[in-house]
Biopython code that builds the backbone (N, CA, C, O; Angstrom):
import numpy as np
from Bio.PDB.StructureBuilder import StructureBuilder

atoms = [
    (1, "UNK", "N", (0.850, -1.183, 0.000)),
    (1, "UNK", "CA", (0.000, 0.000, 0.000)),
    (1, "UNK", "C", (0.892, 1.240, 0.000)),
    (1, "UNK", "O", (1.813, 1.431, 0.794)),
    (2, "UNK", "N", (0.492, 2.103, -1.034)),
    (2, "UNK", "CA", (1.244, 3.467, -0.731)),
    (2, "UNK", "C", (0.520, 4.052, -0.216)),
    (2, "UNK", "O", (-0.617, 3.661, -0.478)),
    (3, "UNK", "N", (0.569, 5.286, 0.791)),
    (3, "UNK", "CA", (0.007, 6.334, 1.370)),
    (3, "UNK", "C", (0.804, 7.903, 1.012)),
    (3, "UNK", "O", (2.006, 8.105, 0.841)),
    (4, "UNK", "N", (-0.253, 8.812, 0.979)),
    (4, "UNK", "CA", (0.492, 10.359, 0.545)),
    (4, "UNK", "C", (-0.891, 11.235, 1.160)),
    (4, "UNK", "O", (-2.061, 10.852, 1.163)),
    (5, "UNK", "N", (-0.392, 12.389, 1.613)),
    (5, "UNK", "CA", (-0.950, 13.336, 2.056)),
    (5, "UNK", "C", (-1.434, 14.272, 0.866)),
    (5, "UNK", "O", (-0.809, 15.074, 0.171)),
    (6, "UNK", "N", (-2.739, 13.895, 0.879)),
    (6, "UNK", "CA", (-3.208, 15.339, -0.464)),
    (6, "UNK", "C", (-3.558, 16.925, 0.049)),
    (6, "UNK", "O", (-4.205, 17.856, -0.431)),
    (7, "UNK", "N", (-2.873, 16.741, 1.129)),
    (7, "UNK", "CA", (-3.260, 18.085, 2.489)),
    (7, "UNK", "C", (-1.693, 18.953, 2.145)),
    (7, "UNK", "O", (-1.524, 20.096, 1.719)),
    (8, "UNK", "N", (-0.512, 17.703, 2.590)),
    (8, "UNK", "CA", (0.316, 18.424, 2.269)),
    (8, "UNK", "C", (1.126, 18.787, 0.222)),
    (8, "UNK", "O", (1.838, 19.609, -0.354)),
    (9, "UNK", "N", (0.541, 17.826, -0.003)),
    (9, "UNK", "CA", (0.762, 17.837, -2.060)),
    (9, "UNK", "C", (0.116, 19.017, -2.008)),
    (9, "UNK", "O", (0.697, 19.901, -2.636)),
    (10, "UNK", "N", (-1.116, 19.413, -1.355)),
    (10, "UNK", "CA", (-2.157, 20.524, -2.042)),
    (10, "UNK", "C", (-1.108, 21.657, -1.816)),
    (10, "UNK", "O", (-0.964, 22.472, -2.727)),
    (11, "UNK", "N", (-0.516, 21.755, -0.914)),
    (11, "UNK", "CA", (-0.160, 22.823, -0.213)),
    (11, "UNK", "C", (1.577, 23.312, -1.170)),
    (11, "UNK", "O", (1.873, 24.422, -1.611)),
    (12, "UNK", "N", (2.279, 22.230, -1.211)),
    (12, "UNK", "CA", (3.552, 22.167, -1.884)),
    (12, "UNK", "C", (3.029, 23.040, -3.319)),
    (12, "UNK", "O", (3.310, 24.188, -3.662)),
    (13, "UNK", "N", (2.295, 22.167, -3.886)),
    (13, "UNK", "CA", (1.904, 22.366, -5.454)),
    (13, "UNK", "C", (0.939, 24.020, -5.646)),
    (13, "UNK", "O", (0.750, 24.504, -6.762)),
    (14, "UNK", "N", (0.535, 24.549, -4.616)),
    (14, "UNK", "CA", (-0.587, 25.723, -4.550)),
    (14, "UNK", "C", (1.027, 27.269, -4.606)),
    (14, "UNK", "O", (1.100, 28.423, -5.028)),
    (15, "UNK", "N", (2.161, 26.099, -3.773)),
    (15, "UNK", "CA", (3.137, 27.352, -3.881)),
    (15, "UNK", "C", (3.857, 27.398, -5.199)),
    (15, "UNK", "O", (4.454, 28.372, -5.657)),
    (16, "UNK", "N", (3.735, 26.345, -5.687)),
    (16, "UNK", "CA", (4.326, 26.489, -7.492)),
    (16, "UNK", "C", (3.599, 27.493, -8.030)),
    (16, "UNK", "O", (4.066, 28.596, -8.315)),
    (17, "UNK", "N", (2.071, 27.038, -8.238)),
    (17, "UNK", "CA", (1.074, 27.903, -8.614)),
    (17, "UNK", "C", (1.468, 29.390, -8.846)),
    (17, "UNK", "O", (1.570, 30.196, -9.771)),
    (18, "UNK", "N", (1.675, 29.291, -7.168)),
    (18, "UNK", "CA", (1.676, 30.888, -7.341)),
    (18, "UNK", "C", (2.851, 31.841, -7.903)),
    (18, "UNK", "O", (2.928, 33.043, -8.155)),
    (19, "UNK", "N", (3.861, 30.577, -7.991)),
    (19, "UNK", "CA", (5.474, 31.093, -8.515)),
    (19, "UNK", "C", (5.141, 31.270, -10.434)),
    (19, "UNK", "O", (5.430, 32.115, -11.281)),
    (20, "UNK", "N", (4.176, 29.570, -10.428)),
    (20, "UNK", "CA", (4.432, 29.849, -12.050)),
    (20, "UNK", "C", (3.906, 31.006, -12.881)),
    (20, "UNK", "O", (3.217, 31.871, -12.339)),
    (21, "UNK", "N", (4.301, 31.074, -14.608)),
    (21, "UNK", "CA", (3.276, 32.098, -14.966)),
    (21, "UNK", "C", (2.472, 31.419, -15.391)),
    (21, "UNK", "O", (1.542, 32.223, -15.458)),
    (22, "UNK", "N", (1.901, 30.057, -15.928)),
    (22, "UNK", "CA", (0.688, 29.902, -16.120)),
    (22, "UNK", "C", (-0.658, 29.833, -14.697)),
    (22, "UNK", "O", (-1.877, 29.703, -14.816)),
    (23, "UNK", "N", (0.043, 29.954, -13.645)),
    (23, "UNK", "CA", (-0.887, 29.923, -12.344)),
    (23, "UNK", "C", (-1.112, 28.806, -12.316)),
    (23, "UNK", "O", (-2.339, 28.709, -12.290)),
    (24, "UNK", "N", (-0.521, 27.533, -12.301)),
    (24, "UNK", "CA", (-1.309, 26.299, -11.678)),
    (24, "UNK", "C", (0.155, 25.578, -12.130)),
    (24, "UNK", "O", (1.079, 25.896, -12.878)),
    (25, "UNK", "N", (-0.145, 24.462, -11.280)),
    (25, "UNK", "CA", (0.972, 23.187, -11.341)),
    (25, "UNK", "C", (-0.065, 21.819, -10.740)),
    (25, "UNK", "O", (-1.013, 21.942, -9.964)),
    (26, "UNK", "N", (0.469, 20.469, -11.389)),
    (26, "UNK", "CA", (0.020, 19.299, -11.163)),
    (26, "UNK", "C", (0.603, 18.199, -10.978)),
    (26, "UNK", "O", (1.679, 17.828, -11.447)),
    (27, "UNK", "N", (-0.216, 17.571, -10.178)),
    (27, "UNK", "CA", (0.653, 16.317, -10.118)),
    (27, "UNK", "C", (-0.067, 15.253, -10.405)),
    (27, "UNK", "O", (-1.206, 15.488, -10.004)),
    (28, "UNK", "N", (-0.021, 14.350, -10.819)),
    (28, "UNK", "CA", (-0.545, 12.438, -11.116)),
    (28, "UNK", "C", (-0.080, 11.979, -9.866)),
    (28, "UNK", "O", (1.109, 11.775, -9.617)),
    (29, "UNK", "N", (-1.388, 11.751, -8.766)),
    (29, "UNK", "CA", (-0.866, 10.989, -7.729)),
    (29, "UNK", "C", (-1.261, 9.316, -8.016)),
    (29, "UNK", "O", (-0.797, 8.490, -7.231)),
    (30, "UNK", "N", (-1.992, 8.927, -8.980)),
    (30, "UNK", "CA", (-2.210, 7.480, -9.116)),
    (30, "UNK", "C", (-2.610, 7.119, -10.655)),
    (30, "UNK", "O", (-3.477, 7.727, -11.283)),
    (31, "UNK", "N", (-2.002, 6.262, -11.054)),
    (31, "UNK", "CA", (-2.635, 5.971, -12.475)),
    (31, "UNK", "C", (-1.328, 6.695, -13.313)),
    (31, "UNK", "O", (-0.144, 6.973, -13.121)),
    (32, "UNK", "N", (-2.288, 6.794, -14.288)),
    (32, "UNK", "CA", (-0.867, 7.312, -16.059)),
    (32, "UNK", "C", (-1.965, 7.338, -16.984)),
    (32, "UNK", "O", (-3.086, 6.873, -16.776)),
    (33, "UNK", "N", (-1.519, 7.973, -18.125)),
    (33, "UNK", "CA", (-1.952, 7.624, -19.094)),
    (33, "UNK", "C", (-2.311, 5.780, -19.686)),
    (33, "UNK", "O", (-3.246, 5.296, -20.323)),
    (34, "UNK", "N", (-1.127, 5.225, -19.124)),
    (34, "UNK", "CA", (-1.369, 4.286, -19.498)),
    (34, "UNK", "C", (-1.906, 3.152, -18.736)),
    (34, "UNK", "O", (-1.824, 1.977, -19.094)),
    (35, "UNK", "N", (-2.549, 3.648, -17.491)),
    (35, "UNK", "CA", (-3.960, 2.930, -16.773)),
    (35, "UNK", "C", (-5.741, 3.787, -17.378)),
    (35, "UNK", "O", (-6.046, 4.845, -17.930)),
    (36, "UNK", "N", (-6.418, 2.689, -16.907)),
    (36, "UNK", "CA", (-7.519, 3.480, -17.093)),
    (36, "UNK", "C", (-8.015, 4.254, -15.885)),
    (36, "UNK", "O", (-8.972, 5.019, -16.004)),
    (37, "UNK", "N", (-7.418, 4.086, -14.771)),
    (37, "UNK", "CA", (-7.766, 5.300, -13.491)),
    (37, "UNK", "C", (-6.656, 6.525, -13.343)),
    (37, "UNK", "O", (-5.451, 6.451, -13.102)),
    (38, "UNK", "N", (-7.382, 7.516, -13.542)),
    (38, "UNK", "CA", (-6.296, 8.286, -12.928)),
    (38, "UNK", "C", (-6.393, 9.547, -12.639)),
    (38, "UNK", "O", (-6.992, 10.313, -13.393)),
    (39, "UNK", "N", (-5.642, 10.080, -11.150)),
    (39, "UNK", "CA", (-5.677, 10.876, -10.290)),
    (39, "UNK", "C", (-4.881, 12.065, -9.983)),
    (39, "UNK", "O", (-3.835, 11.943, -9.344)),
    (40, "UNK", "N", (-5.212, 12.974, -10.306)),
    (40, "UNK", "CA", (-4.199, 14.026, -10.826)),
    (40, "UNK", "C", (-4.608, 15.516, -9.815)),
    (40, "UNK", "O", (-5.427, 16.380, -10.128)),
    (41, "UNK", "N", (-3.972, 15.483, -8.870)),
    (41, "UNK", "CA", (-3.703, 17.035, -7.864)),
    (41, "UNK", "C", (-3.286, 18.272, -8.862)),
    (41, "UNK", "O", (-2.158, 18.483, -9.308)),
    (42, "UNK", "N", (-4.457, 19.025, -9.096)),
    (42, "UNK", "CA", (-4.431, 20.475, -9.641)),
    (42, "UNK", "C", (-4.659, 21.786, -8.206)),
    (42, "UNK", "O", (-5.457, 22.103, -7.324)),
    (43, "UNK", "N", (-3.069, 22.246, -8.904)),
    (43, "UNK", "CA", (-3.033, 23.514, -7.965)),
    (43, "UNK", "C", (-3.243, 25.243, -8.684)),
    (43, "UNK", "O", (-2.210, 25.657, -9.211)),
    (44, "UNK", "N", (-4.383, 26.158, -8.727)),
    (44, "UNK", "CA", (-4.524, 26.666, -9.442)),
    (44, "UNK", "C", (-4.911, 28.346, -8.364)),
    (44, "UNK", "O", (-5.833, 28.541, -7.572)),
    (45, "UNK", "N", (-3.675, 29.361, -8.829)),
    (45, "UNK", "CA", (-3.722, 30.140, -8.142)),
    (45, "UNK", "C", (-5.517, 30.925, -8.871)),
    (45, "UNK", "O", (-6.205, 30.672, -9.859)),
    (46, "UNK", "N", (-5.661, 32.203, -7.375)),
    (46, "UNK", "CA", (-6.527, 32.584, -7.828)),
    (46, "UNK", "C", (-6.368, 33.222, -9.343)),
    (46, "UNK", "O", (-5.256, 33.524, -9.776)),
    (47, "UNK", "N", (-7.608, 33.405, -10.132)),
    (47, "UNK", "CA", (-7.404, 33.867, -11.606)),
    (47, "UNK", "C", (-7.539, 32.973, -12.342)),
    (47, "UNK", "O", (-8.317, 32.948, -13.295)),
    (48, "UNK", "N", (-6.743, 32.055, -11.974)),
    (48, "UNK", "CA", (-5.850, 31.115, -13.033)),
    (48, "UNK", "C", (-7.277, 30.452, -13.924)),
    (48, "UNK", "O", (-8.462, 30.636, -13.648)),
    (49, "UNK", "N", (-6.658, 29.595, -15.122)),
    (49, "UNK", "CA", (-8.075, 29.079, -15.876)),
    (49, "UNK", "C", (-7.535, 27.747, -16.713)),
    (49, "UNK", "O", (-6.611, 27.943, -17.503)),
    (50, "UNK", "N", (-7.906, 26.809, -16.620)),
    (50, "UNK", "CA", (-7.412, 25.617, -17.459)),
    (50, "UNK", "C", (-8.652, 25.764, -18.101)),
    (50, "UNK", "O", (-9.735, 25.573, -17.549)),
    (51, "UNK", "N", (-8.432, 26.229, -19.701)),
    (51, "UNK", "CA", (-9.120, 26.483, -21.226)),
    (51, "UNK", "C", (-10.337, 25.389, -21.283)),
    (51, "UNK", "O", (-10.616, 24.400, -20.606)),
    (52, "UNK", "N", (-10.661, 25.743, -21.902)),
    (52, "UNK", "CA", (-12.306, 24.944, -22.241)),
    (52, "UNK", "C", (-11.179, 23.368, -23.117)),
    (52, "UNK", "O", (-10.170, 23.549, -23.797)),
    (53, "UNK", "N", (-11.667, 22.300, -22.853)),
    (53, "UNK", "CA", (-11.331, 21.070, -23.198)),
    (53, "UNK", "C", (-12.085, 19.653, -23.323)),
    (53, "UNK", "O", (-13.253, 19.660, -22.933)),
    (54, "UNK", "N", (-11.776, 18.924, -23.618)),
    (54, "UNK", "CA", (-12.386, 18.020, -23.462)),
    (54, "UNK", "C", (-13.036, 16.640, -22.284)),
    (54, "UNK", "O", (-12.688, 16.893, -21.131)),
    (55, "UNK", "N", (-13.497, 15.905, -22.346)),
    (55, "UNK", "CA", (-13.546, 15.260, -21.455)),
    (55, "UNK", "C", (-13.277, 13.860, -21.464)),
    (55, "UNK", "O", (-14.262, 13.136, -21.325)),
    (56, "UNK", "N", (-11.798, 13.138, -21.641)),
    (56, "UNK", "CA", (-11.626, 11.590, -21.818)),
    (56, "UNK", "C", (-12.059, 10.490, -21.011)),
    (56, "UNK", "O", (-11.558, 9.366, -20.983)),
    (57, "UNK", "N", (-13.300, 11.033, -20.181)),
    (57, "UNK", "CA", (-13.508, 10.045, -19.509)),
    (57, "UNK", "C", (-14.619, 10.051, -18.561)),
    (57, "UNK", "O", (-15.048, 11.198, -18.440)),
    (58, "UNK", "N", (-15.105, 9.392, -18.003)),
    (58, "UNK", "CA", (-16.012, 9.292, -16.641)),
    (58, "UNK", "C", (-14.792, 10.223, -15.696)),
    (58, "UNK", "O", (-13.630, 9.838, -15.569)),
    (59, "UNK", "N", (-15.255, 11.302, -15.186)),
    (59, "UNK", "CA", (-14.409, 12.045, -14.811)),
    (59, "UNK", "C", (-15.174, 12.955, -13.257)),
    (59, "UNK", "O", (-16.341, 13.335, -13.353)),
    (60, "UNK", "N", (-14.551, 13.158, -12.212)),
    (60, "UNK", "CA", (-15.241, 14.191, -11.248)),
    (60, "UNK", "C", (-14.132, 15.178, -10.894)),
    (60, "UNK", "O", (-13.063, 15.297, -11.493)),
    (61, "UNK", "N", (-14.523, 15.827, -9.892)),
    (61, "UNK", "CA", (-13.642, 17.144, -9.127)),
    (61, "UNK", "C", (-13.652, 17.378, -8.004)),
    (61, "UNK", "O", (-14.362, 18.267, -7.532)),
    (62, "UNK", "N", (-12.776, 16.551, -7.227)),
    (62, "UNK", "CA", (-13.126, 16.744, -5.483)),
    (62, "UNK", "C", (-12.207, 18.238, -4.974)),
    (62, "UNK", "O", (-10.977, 18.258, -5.026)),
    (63, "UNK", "N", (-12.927, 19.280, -4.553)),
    (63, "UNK", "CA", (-12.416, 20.716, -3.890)),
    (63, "UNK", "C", (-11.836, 20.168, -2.986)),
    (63, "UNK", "O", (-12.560, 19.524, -2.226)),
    (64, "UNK", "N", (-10.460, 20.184, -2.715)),
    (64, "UNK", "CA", (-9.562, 20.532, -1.403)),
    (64, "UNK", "C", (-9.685, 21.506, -0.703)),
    (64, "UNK", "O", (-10.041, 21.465, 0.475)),
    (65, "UNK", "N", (-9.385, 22.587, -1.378)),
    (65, "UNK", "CA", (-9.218, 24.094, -0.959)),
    (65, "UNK", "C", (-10.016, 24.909, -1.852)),
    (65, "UNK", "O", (-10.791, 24.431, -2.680)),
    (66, "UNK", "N", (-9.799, 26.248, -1.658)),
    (66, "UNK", "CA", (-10.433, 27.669, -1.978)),
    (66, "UNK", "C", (-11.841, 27.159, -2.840)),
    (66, "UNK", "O", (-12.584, 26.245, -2.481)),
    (67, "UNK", "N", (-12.009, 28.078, -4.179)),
    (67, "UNK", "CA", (-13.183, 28.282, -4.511)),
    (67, "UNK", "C", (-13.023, 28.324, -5.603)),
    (67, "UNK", "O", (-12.213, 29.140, -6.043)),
    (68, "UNK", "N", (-13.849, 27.316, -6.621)),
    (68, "UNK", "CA", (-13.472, 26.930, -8.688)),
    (68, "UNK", "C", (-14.764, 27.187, -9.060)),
    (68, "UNK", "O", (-15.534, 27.480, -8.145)),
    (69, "UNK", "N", (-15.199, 27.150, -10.204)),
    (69, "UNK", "CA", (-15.868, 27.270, -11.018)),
    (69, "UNK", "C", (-15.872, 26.306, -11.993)),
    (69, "UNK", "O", (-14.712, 26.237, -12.399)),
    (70, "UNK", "N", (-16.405, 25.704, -12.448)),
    (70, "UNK", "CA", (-16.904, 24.558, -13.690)),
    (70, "UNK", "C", (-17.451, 24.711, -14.686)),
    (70, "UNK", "O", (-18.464, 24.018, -14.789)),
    (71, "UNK", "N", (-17.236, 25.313, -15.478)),
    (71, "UNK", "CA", (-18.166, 25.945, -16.896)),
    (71, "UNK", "C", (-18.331, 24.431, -18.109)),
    (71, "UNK", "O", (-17.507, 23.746, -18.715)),
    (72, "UNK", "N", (-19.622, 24.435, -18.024)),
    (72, "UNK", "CA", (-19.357, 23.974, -19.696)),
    (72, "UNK", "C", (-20.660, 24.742, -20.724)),
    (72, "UNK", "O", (-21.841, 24.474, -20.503)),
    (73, "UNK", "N", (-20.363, 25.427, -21.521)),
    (73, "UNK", "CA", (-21.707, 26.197, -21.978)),
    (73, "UNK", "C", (-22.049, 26.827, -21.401)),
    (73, "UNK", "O", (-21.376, 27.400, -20.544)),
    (74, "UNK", "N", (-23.651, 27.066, -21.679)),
    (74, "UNK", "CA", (-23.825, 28.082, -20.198)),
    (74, "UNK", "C", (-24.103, 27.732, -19.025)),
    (74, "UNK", "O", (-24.764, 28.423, -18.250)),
    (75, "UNK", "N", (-23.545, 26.422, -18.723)),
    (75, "UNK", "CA", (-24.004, 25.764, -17.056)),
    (75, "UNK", "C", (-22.954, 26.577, -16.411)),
    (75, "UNK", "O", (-22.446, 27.485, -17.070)),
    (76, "UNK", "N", (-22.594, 26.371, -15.277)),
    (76, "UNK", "CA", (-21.850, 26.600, -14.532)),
    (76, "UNK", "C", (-22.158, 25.806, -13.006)),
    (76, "UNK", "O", (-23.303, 25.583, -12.615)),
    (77, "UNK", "N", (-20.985, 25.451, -12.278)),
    (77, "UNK", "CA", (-21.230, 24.818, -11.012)),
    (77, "UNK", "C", (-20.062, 25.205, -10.409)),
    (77, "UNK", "O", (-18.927, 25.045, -10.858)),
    (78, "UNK", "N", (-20.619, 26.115, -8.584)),
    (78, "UNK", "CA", (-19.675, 26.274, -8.363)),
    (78, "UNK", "C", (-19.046, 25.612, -6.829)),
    (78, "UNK", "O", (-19.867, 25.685, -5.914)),
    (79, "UNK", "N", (-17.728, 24.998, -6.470)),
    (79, "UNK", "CA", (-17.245, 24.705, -5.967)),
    (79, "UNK", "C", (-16.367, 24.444, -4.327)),
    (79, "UNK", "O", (-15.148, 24.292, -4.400)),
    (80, "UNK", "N", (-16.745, 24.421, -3.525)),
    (80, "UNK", "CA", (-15.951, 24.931, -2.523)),
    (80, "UNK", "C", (-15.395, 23.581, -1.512)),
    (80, "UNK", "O", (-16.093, 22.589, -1.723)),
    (81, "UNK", "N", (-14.378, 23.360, -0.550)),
    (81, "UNK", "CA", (-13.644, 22.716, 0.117)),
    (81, "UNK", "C", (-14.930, 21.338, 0.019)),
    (81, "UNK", "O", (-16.124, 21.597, -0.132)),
    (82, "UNK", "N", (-14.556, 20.349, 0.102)),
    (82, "UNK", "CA", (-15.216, 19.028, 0.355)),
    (82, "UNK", "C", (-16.279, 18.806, -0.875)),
    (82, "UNK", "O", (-16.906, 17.747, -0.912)),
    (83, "UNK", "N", (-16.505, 19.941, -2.014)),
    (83, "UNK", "CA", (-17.383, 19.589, -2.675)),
    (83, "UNK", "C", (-16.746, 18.669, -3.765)),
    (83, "UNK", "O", (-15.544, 18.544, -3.999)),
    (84, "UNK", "N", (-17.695, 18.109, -4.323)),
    (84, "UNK", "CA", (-17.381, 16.980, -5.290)),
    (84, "UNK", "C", (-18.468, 17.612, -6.081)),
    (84, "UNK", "O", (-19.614, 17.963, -5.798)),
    (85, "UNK", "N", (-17.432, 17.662, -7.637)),
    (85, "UNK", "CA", (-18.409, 17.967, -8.931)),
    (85, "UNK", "C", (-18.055, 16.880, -9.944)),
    (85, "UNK", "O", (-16.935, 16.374, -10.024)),
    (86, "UNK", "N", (-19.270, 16.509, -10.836)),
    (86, "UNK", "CA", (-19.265, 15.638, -11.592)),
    (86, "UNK", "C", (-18.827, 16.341, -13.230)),
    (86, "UNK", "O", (-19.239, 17.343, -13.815)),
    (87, "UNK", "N", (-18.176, 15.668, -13.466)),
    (87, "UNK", "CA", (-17.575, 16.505, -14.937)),
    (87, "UNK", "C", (-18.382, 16.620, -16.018)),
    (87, "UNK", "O", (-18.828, 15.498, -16.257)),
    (88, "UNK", "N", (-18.815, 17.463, -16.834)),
    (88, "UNK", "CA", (-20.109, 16.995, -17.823)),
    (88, "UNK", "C", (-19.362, 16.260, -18.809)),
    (88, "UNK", "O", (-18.135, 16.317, -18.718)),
    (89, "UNK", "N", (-19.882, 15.568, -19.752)),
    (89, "UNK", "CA", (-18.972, 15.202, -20.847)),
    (89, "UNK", "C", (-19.613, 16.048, -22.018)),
    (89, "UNK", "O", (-20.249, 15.793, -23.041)),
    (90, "UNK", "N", (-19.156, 17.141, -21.399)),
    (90, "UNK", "CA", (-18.503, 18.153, -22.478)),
    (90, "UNK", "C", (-17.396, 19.373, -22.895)),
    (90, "UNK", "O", (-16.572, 19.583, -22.005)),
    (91, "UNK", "N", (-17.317, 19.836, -23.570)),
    (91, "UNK", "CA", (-16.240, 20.563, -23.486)),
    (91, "UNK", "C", (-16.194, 21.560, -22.296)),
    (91, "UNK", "O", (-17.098, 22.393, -22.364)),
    (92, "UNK", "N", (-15.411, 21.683, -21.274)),
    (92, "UNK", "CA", (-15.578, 22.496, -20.154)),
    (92, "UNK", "C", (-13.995, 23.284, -19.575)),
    (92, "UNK", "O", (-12.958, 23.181, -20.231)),
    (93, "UNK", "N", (-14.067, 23.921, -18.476)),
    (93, "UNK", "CA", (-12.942, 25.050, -18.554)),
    (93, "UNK", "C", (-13.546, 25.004, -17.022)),
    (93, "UNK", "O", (-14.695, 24.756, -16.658)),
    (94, "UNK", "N", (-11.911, 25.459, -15.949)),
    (94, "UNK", "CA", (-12.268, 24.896, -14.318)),
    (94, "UNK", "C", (-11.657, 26.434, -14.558)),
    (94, "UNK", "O", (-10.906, 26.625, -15.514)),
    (95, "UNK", "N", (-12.006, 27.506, -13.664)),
    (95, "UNK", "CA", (-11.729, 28.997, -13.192)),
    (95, "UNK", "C", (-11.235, 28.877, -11.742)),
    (95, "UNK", "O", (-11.611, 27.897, -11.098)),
    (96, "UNK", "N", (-10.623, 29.564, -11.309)),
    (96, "UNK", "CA", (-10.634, 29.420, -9.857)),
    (96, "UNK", "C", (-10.702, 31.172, -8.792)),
    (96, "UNK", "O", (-10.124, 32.259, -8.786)),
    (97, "UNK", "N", (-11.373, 30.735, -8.331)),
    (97, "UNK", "CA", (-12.307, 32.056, -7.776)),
    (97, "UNK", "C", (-10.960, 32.506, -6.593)),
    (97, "UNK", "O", (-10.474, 33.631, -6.475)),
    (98, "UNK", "N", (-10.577, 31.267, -5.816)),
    (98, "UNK", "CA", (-9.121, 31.833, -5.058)),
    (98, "UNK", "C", (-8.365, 30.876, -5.399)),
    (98, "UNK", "O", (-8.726, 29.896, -6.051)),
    (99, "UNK", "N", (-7.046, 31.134, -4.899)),
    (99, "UNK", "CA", (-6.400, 30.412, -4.570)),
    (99, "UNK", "C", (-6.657, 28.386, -4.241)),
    (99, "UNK", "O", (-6.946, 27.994, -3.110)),
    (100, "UNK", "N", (-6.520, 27.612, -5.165)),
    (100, "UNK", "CA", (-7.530, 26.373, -4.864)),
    (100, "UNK", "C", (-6.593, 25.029, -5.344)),
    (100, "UNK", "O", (-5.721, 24.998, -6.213)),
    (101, "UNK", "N", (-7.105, 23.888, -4.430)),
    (101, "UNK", "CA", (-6.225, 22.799, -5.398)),
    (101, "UNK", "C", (-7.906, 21.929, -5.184)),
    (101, "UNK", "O", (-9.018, 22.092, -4.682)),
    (102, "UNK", "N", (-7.024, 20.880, -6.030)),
    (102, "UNK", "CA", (-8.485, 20.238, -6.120)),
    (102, "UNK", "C", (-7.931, 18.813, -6.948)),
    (102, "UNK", "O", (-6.818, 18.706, -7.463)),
    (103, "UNK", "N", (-8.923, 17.837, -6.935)),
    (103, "UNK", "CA", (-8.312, 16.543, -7.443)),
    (103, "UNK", "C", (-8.935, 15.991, -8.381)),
    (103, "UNK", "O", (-10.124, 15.979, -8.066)),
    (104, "UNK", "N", (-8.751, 15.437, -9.553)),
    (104, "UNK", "CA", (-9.596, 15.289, -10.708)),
    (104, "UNK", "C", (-9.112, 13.671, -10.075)),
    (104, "UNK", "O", (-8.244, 13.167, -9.363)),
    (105, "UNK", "N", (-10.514, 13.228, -11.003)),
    (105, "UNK", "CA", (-10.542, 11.569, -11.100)),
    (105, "UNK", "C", (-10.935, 11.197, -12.485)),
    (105, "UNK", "O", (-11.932, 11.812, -12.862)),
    (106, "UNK", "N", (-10.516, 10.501, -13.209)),
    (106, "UNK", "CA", (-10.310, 10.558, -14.516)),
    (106, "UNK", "C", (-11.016, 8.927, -14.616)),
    (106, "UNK", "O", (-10.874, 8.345, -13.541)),
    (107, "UNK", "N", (-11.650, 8.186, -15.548)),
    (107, "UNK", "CA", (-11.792, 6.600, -15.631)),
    (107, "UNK", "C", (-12.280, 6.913, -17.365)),
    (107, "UNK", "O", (-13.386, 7.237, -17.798)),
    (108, "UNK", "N", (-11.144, 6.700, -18.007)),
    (108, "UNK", "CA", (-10.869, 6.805, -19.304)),
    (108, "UNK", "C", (-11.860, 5.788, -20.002)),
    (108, "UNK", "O", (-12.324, 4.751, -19.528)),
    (109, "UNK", "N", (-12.093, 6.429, -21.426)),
    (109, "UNK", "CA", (-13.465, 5.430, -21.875)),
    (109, "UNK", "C", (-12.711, 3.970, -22.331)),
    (109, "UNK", "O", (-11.517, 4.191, -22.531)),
    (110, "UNK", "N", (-12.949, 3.023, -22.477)),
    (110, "UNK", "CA", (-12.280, 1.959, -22.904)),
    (110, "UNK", "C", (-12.363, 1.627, -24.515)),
    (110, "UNK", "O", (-11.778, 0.731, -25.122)),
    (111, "UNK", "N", (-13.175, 2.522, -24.968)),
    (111, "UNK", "CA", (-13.605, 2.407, -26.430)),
    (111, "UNK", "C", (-13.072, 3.693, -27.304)),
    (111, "UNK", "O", (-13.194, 3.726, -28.528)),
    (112, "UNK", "N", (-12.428, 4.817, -26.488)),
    (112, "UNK", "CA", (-12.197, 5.895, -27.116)),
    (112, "UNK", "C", (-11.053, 5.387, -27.854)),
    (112, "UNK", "O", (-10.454, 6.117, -28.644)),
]
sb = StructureBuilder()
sb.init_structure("model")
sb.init_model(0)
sb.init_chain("A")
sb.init_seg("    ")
for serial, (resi, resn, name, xyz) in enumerate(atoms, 1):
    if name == "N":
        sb.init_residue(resn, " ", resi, " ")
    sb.init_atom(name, np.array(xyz, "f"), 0.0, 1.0, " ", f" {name:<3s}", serial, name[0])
structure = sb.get_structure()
């Protein structure tokens, strides 16, 4: 069994964030591309915006910290510590209202 703190990853990766210029840094804490699960710690200073994209998969968004936004179209859903959002499968774009990390769960289609 491995064990890792997504309390302290959130926290390491939220100070990249704020160093980088795109405003966010990530990490793959489980899985790869080349599993079909996989778990990826997004640290995204306030501002910051990962672009409208796609969706490869049965996918959600568990809030660690601060406060995101979820756009796809004109929905919107918004986010805060302990919330869990379900990804639409559609093209969508994550905003972040502060300072925020947050954890995507990815379960890739098996037919794509």
């Amino acid at each position: 069994m491995n064990k890792r703190s997504l309390t302290a990853l959130a926290r390491e990766h939220l100070g990249r964030a704020r160093e980088a210029s795109s405003g966010r840094s990530a990490e793959t804490v489980h899985g790869g591309h080349e599993r079909q699960l996989r778990q990826t710690l997004i640290a995204l200073r306030a501002g910051a915006r990962l672009a409208d994209h796609e969706n490869p998969g049965d996918a959600t968004l568990h809030v660690l910290s601060g406060r995101v936004r979820l756009v796809a179209g004109k929905d919107s859903w918004d986010g805060a510590p302990g919330d869990l959002l379900i990804i639409p499968d559609a093209t969508h774009s994550l905003d972040a209202e502060e300072d925020s990390a947050v954890l995507l769960t990815v379960v890739k289609n098996l037919h794509a």
